[in-house]
KOLMIDREN-115912 format. One line per field, with one value per residue (C-alpha): residue number from 1; chain; x, y, z. Coordinates in steps of 0.25 Angstrom, whole numbers, always signed. Layout:
BEGIN
num = NUM; ... .
cadena = A; ... .
c1 = X; ... .
c2 = Y; ... .
c3 = Z; ... .
END
This chain:
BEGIN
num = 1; 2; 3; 4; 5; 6; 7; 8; 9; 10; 11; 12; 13; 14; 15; 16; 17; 18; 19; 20; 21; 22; 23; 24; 25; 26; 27; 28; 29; 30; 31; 32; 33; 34; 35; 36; 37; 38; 39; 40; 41; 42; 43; 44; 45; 46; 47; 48; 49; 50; 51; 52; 53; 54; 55; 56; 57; 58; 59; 60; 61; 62; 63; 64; 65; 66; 67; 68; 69; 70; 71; 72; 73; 74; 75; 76; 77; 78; 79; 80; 81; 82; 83; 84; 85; 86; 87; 88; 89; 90; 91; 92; 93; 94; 95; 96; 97; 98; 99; 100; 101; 102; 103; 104; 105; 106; 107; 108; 109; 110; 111; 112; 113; 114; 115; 116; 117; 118; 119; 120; 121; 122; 123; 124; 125; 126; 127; 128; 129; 130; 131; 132; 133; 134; 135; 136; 137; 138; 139; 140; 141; 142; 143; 144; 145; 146; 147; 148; 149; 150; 151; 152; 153; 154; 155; 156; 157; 158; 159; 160; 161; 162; 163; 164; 165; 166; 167; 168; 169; 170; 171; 172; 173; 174; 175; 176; 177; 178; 179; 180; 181; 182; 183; 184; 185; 186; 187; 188; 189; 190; 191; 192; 193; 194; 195; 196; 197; 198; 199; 200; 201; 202; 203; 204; 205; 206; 207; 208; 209; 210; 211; 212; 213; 214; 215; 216; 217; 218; 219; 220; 221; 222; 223; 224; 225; 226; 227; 228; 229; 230; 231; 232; 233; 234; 235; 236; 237; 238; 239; 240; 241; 242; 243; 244; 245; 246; 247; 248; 249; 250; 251; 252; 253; 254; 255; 256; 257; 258; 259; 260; 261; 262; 263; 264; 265; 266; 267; 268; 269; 270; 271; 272; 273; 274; 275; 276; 277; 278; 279; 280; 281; 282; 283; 284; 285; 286; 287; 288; 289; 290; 291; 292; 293; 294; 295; 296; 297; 298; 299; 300; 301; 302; 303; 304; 305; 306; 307; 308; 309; 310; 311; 312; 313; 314; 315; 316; 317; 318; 319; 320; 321; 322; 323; 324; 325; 326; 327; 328; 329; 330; 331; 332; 333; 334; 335; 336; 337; 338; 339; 340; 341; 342; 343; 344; 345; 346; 347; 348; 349; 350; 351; 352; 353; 354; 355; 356; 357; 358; 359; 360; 361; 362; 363; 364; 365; 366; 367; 368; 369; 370; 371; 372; 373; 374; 375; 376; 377; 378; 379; 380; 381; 382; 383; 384; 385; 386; 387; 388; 389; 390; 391; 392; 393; 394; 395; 396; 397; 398; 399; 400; 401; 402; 403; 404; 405; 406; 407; 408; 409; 410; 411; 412; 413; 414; 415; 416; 417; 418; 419; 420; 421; 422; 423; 424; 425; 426; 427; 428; 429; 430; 431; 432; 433; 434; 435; 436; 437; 438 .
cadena = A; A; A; A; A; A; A; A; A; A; A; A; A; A; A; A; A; A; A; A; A; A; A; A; A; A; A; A; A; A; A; A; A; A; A; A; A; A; A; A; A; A; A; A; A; A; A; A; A; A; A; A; A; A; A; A; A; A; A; A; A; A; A; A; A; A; A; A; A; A; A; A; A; A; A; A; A; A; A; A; A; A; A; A; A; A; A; A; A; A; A; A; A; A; A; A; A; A; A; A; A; A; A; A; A; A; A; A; A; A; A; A; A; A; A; A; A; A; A; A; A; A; A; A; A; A; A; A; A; A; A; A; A; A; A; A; A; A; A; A; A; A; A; A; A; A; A; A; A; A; A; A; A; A; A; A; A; A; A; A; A; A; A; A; A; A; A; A; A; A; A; A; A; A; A; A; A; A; A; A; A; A; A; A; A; A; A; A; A; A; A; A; A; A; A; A; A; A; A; A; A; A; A; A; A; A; A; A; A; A; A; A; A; A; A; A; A; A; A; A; A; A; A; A; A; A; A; A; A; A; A; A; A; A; A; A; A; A; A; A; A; A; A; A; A; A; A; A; A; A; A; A; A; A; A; A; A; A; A; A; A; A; A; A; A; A; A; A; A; A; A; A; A; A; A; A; A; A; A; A; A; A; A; A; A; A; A; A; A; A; A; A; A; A; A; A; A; A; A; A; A; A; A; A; A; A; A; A; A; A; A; A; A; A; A; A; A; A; A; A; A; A; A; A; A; A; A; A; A; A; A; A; A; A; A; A; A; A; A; A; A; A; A; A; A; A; A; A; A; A; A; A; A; A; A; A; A; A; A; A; A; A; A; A; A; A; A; A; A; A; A; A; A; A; A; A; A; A; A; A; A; A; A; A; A; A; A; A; A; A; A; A; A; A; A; A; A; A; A; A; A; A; A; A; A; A; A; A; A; A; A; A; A; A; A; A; A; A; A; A; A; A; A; A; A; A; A; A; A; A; A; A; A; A; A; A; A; A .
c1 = +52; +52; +41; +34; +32; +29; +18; +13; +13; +5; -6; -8; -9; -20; -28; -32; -26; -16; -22; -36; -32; -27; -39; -48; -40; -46; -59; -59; -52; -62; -74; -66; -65; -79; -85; -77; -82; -96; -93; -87; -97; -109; -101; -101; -117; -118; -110; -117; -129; -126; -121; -134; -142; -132; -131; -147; -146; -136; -144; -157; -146; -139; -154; -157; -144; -146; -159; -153; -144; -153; -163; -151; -157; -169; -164; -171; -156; -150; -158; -158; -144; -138; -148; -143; -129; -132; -140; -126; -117; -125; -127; -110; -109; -119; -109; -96; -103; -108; -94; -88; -95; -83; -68; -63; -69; -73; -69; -78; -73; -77; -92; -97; -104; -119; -118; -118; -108; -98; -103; -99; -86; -82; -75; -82; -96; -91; -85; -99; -106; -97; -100; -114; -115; -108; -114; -128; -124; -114; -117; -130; -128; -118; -128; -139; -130; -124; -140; -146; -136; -136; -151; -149; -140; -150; -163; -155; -147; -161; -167; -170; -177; -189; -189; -200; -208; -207; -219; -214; -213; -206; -193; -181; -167; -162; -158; -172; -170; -182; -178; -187; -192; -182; -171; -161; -164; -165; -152; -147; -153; -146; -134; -135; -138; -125; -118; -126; -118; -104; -107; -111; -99; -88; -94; -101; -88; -81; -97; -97; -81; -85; -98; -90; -78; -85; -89; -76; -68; -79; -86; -71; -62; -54; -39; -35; -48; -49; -51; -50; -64; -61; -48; -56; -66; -53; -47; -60; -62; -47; -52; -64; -55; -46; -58; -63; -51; -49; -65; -62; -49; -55; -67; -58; -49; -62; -67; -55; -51; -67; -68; -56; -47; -56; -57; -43; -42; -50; -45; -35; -40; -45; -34; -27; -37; -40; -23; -23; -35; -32; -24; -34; -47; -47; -62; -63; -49; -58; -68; -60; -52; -67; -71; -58; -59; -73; -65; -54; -66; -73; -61; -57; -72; -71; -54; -63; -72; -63; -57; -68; -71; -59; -60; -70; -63; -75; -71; -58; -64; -78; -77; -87; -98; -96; -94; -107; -116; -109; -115; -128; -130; -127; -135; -147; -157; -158; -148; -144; -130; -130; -114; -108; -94; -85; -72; -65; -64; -52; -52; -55; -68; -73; -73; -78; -90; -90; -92; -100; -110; -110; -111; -121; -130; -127; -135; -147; -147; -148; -154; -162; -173; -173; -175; -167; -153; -146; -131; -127; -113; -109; -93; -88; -82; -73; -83; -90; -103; -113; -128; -134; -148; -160; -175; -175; -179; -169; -164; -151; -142; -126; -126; -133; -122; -126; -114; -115; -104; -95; -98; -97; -82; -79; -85; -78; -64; -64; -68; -82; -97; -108; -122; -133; -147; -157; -172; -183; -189; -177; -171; -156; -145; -132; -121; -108; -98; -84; -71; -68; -54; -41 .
c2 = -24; -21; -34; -30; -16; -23; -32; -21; -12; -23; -24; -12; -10; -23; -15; -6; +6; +14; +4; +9; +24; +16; +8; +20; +28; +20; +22; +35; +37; +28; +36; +50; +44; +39; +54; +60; +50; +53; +69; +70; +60; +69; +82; +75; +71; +87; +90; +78; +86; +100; +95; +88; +101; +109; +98; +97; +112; +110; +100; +110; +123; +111; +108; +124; +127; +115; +122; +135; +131; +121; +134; +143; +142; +147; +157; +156; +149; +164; +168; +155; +152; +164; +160; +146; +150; +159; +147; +138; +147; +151; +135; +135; +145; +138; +126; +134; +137; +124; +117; +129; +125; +113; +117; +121; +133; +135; +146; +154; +157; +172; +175; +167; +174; +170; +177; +166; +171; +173; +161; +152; +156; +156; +144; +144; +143; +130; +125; +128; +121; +109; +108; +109; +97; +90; +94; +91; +77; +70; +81; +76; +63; +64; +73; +62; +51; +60; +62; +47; +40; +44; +42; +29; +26; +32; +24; +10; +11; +14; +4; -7; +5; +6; -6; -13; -1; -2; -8; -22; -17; -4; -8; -6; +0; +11; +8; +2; -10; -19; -29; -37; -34; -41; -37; -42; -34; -23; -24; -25; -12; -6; -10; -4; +9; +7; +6; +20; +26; +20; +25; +39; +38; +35; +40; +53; +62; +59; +61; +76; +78; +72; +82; +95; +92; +98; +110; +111; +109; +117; +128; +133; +146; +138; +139; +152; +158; +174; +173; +188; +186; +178; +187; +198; +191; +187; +201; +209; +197; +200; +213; +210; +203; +215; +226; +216; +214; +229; +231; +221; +227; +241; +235; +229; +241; +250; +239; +241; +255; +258; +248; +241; +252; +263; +255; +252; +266; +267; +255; +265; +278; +271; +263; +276; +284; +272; +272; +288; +285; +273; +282; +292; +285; +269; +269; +276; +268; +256; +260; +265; +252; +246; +253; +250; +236; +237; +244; +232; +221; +228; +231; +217; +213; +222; +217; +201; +206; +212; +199; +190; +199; +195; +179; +174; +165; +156; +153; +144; +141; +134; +135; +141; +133; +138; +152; +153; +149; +157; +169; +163; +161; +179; +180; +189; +180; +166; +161; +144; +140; +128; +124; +113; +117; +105; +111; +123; +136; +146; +156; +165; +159; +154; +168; +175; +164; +169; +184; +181; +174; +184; +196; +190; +187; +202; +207; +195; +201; +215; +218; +205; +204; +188; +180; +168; +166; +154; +153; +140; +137; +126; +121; +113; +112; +123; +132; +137; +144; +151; +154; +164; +166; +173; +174; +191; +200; +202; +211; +211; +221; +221; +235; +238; +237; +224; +217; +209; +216; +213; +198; +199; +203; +193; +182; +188; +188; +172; +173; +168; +171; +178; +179; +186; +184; +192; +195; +205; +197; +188; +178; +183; +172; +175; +165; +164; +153; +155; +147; +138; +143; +134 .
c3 = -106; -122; -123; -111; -119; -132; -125; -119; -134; -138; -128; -127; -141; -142; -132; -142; -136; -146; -155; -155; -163; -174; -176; -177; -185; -197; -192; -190; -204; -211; -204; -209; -224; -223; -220; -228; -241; -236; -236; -250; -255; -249; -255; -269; -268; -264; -277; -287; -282; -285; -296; -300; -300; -309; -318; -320; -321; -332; -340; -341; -345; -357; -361; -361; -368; -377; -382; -384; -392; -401; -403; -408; -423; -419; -413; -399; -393; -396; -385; -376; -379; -369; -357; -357; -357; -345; -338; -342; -336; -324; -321; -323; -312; -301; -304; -302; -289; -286; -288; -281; -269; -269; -271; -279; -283; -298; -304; -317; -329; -335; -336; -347; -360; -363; -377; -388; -396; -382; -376; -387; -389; -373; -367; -353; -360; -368; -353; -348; -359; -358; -343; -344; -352; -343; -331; -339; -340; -329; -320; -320; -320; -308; -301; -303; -297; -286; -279; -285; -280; -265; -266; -271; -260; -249; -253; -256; -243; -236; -245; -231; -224; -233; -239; -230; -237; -249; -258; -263; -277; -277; -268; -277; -276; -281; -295; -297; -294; -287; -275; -267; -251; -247; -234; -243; -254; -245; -241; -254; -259; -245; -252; -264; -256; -248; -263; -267; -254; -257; -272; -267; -258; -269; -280; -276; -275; -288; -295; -290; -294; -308; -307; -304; -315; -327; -320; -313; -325; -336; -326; -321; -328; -338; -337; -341; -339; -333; -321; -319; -312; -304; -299; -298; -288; -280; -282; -277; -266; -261; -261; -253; -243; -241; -239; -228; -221; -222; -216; -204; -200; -199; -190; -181; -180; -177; -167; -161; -162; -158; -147; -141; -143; -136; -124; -122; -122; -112; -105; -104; -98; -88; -81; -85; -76; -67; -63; -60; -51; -43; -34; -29; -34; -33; -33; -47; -52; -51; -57; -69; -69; -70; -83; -89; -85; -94; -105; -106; -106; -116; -125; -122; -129; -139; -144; -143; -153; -163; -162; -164; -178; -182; -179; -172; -160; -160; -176; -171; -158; -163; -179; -189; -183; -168; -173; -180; -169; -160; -170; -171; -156; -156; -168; -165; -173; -171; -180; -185; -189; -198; -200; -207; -210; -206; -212; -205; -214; -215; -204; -211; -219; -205; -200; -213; -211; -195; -199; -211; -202; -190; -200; -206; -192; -189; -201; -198; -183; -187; -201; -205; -194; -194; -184; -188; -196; -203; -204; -212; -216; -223; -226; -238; -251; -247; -243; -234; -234; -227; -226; -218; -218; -210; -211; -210; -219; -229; -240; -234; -242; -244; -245; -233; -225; -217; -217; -229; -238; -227; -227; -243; -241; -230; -237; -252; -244; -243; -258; -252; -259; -251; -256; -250; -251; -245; -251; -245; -235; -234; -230; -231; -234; -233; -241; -239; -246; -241; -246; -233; -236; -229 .
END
């Protein structure tokens, strides 16, 4: 009996039947590792580029300062001096900003002085200076290497496709080098592409980590720093967080004191009434137990949409994604959604994002005469942002009680940015960038 099972074990194990899952499990786990190498090679190709145009910034503002400084005897780098430390600490903020875009965040020392006397004498402008040159010289050269390369990789792997061509004389690989019409030289030069793609592929995310660790290390508050700033922003953040909780919990307890609570009152009254008159008036009983009916179902609507102000269903049933297109198919102009968010969000950012969005499509339908809207989100590097625009008529004002002040404390509450731009004549674009959260 014990052998007969065994023997049976074993067939049915060479038949490929519990055997089958284990055989795929390495496939599956080699296709995962492989798309997460392609991923975090493309992010750091996305950095190595960024990087690249900060770095040629900084180049111009070294040569500039350089300048300023040389003409100091003649006096004309008195005046020039100042400028260029304003131009060097305003090209240190858009790269706070820029590496802020990827975790962790960087956080600013105190405002910097541009008066000579202050500036040299501060620490942070030293720190500044110091990673300026850096970022002048092998942020540039990593830059330059983070976009050739994958160009390499693209016209030497493609090298076969447009070889036939090619004049005689002016086939070549990427490095310059000539080869001869030939399919065999063809393929080799595919090779050498294919060795561009495993260099972009191993290389290019420890590139845009070696690019980021002088401003991480220089463009950060230094231990010890004040950061009573920073603390006040958080301070006046929490506070933000507190007026806004404050705000929604009186809407909802108007919503329902206003709405919900008056017709259950006369939910009330009327089986009330509709019980004394069963007796000596069926006929009018059930026509008062018909208006009560109506009074619960309307009620009934009104407790559903209390609730979905507090947290859209649809956010856990379909995801941001599904949420959204649900507002843009009720939106009253013709309005696209453009998602890519593959990571899930807190709760809570996903339905700051959700209200954000829908406030923001209220205001379009009513006060901005378009006739088309554009919602984009985008999810990564710990972040998630938004972009709401429309082709309307502009000169949408905070203070005008549109709305927008209350999406400035939402978006505040998460410690999120919101910047709003909206000319006379339009268009008006809404930004939003919100911490993904855990």
């Amino acid at each position: 009996m014990r052998a007969d099972q065994a023997s049976g074990a074993s067939t049915h194990s060479e038949s490929g039947g519990p055997a089958a899952p284990r055989r795929a499990r390495p496939v599956a786990g080699l296709k995962g590792a492989a798309a997460r190498t392609a991923s975090a090679a493309l992010a750091a190709l996305e950095q190595l580029a960024g990087g690249l145009g900060t770095s040629m910034l900084a180049l111009i503002v070294l040569a500039g300062l350089l300048v300023s400084v040389l003409t100091i005897p003649l006096g004309v780098g008195l005046l020039l001096t100042p400028l260029a430390l304003r131009s060097v600490h305003a090209l240190a903020r858009r790269e706070r900003d820029r590496l802020s875009r990827w975790v962790p965040e960087i956080v600013a020392p105190h405002a910097p002085s541009t008066r000579l006397r202050a500036a040299w004498s501060d620490p942070v402008t030293y720190r500044t200076l110091c990673w300026l040159v850096v970022h002048a010289t092998l942020g540039l050269l990593l830059g330059l290497l983070g976009v050739l390369i994958p160009l390499f990789a693209v016209r030497d792997s493609t090298f076969p496709l447009y070889w036939p061509l090619a004049p005689e004389d002016a086939a070549s690989t990427s490095l310059g080098f000539g080869v001869a019409h030939t399919w065999l030289d063809a393929t080799s030069v595919c090779l050498l592409g294919l060795g561009w793609i495993v260099v972009v592929l191993a290389l290019a995310p420890g590139m845009a980590r070696l690019q980021a660790v002088p401003g991480r290390r220089l463009l950060t508050a230094p231990p010890g720093a004040d950061l009573s700033l920073r603390i006040a922003e958080l301070t006046a953040s929490r506070a933000g967080a507190l007026d806004a909780h404050a705000t929604e919990l009186r809407r909802i307890e108007r919503s329902l004191h206003d709405g919900t609570q008056n017709r259950m009152v006369t939910v009330t009254v009327l089986l009330g009434a509709a019980r004394r008159m069963v007796a000596r008036d069926p006929e009018g009983a059930d026509e008062l137990l018909e208006r009560a009916q109506s009074a619960a179902e309307q009620a009934l609507g009104e407790l559903r949409t209390v609730s979905r102000s507090i947290l859209p269903p649809v956010l856990a049933d379909r995801g941001l994604e599904g949420a959204l297109s649900g507002l843009a198919a009720s939106c009253g102009v013709l309005c696209d959604i453009d998602v890519d968010a593959p990571e899930r969000c807190a709760a809570s950012v996903e339905a700051t994002a959700y209200f954000v969005v829908a406030e923001a499509l209220t205001n379009i339908s009513r006060h901005s005469g378009a006739h088309r809207a554009f919602v984009t989100v985008r999810g990564g590097a710990g972040r998630l942002r938004l972009r709401i625009e429309d082709d309307g008529h502009g000169g949408a004002d905070e203070e005008a009680g549109t709305g927008l002040s209350g999406i400035r404390r939402r978006v505040a509450a998460h410690d999120g940015s919101l910047t709003l731009s909206s000319p006379p004549g339009g268009p008006t674009v809404v930004e939003v960038v919100l911490p993904r959260g855990v």
